[in-house]
C-alpha positions as semicolon CSV with decimal commas, in nm:
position;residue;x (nm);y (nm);z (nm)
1;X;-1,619;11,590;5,865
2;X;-1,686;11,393;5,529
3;X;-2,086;11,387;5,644
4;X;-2,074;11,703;5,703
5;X;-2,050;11,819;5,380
6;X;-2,448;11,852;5,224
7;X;-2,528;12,015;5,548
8;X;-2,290;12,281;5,533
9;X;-2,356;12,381;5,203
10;X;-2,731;12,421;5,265
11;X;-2,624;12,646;5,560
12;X;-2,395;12,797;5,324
13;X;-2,655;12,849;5,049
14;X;-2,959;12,965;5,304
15;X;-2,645;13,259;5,349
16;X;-2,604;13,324;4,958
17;X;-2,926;13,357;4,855
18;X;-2,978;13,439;4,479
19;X;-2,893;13,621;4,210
20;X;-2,690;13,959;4,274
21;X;-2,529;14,190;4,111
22;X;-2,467;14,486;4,320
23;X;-2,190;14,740;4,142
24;X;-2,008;14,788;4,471
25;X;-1,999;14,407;4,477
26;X;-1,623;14,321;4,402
27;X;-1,686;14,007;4,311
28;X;-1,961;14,085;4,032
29;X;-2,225;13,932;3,930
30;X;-2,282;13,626;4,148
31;X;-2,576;13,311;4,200
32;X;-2,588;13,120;4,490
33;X;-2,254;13,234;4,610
34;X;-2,114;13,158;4,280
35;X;-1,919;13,435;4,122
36;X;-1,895;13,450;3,753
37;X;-1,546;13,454;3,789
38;X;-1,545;13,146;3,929
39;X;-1,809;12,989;3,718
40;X;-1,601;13,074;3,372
41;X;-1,307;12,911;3,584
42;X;-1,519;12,563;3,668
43;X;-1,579;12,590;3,297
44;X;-1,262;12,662;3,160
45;X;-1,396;12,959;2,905
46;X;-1,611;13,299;2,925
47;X;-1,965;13,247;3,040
48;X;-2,266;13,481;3,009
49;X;-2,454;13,646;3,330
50;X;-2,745;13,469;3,183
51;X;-2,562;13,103;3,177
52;X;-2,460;13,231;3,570
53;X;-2,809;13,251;3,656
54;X;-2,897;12,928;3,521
55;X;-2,648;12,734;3,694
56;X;-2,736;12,375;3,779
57;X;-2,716;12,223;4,088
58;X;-2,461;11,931;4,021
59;X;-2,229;12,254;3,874
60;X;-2,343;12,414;4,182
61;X;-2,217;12,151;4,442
62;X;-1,971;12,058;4,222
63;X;-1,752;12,415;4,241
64;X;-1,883;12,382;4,627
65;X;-1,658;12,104;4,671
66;X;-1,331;12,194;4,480
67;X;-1,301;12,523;4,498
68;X;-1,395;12,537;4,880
69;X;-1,448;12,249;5,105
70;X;-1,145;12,072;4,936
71;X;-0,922;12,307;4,956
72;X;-0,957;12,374;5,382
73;X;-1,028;11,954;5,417
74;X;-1,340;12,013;5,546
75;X;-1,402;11,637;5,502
76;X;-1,101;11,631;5,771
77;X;-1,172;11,871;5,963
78;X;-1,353;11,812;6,328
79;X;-1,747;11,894;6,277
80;X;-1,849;12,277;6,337
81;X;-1,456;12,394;6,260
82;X;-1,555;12,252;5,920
83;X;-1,808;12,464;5,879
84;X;-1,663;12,750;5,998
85;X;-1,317;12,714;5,738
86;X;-1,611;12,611;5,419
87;X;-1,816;12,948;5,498
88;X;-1,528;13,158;5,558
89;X;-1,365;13,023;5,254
90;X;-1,694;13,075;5,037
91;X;-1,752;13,452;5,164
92;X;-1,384;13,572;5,127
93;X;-1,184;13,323;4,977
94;X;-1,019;12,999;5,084
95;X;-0,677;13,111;5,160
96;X;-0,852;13,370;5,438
97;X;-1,114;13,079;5,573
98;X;-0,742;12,883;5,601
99;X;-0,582;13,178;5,800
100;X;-0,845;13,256;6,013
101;X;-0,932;12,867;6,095
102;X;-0,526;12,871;6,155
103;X;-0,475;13,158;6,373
104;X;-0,771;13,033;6,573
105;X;-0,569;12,708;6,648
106;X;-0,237;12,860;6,696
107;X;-0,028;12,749;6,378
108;X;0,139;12,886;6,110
109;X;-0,121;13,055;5,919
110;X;0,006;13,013;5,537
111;X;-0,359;12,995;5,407
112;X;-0,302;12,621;5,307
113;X;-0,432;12,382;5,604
114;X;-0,215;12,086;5,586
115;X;-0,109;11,842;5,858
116;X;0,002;12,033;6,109
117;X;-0,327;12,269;6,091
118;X;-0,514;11,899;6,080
119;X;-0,352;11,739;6,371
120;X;-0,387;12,120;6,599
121;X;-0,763;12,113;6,446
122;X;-0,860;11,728;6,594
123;X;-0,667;11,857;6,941
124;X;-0,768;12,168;7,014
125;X;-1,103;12,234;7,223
126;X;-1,323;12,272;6,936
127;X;-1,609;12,584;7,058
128;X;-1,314;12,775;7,186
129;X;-1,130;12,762;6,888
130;X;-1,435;12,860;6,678
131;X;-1,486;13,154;6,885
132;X;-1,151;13,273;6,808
133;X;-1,179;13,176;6,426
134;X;-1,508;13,412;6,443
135;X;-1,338;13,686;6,623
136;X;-1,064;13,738;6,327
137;X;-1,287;13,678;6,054
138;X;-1,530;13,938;6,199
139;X;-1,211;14,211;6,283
140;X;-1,107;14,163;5,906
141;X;-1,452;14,253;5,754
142;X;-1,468;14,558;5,984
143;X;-1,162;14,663;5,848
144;X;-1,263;14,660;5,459
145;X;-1,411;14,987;5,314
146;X;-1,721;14,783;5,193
147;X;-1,803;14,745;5,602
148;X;-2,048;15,072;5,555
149;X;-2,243;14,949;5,230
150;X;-2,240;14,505;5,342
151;X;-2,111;14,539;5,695
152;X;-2,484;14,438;5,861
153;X;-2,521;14,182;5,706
154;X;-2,208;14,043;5,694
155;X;-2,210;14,107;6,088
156;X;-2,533;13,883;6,089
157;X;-2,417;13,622;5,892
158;X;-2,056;13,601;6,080
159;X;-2,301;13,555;6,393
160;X;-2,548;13,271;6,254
161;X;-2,225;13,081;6,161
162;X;-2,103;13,084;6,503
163;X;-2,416;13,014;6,660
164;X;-2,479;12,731;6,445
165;X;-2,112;12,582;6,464
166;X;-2,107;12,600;6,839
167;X;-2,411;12,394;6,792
168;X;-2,254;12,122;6,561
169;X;-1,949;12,117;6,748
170;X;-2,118;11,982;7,080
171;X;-2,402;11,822;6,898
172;X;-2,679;12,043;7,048
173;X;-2,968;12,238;6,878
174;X;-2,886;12,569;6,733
175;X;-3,132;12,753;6,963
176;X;-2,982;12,657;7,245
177;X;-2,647;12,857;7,180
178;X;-2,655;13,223;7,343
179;X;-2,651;13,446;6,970
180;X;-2,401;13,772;7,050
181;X;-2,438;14,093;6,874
182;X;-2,095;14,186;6,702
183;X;-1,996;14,512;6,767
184;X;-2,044;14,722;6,398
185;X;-1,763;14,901;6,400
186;X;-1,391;14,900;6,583
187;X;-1,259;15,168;6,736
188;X;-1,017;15,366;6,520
189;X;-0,821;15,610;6,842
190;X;-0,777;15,587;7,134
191;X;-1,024;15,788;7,382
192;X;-0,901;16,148;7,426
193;X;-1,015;16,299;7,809
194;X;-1,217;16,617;7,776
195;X;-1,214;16,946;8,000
196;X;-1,538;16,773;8,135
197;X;-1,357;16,466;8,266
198;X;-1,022;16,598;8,373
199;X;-1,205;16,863;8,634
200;X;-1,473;16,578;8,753
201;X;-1,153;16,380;8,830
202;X;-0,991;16,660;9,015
203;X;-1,310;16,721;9,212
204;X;-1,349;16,336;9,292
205;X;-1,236;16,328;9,676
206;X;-0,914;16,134;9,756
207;X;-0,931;15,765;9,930
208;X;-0,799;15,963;10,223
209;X;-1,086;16,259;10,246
210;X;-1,314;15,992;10,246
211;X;-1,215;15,780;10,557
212;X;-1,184;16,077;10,729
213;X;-1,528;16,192;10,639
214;X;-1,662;15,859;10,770
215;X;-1,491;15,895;11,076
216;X;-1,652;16,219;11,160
217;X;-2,011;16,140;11,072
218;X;-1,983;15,852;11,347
């Protein structure tokens, strides 16, 4: 939703935090979200880590709005499945906030949300949907092999966001929506049995043996 926009990106930017520059980081040095990637593309030349770190707010929600909550329509999009595409978008690009926001409502999902992703969006039961949207975001990130070195708190923030969308979606406080712990890590193989398990199995008593043994304690 068009209102929606300054309170997302304070929700986005409580995520963020400051400066970083972690070397396992792909995306570099980064303030407030902001990448200096994508700060030397706002500007159109090479900027410094030290011009990054003094970036000014109107820059800040400026690049905010283009680069992010323009490009999934968040001012079209039905309130809490905004905010869901605009974080997603912000944490691991726009085209994957698209697919995920996409898959989620059962639509082609080309990483550009266009009518048909619009018109699905404004029908679709909006918590349910966001719950899905969550769930594939969430599978992804488990799947990268940054998950060991970001993965908790990536899992946290993935969590606050769908807390806090459930609660703009039905227009209810945030502490009122039950918070679920993601499972860290998915499984990789399937369970294998064990000597252990196959003779406990064998040693279980058959439907059978059992009526039997009722009958002959009465």
């Amino acid at each position: 939703m068009r209102e929606n926009f300054e309170r997302c990106l304070t929700e986005v930017l409580r995520h963020e935090g400051l400066w970083s520059d972690h070397p396992k980081d792909p995306g570099g040095a980064t303030m407030k979200g902001v990448t200096i990637g994508t700060f030397a593309q706002f500007k159109g030349r090479k900027v410094t880590k030290a011009e990054l770190r003094a970036i000014s707010d109107e820059d800040l929600r400026a690049i905010y709005r283009r680069k992010y909550w323009d490009v999934v329509k968040g001012d079209d999009l039905p309130s809490g499945l905004d905010f869901v595409a605009f974080d997603a978008a912000v944490n691991s690009g726009p085209s994957r906030g698209a697919k995920w926001l996409q898959q989620a409502l059962g639509v082609t999902a080309d990483g550009k949300v266009g009518p048909a992703t619009l018109a699905a969006a404004r029908a679709t039961y909006a918590p349910a949907a966001i719950e899905r949207a969550i769930g594939f975001r969430l599978a992804f990130l488990q799947r990268l092999k940054t998950w060991p070195t970001f993965g908790r708190g990536w899992g946290r923030r993935v969590e606050e966001v769908r807390v806090k969308a459930l609660a703009m979606a039905d227009d209810r406080p945030a502490a009122t929506v039950t918070p679920i712990r993601p499972t860290i890590a998915p499984a990789t193989k399937e369970m294998q049995p064990t000597k252990e398990n196959t003779e406990a199995t064998k040693a279980r008593p058959s439907l059978w043996q059992m009526i039997v043994q009722m009958f002959r304690e009465n």
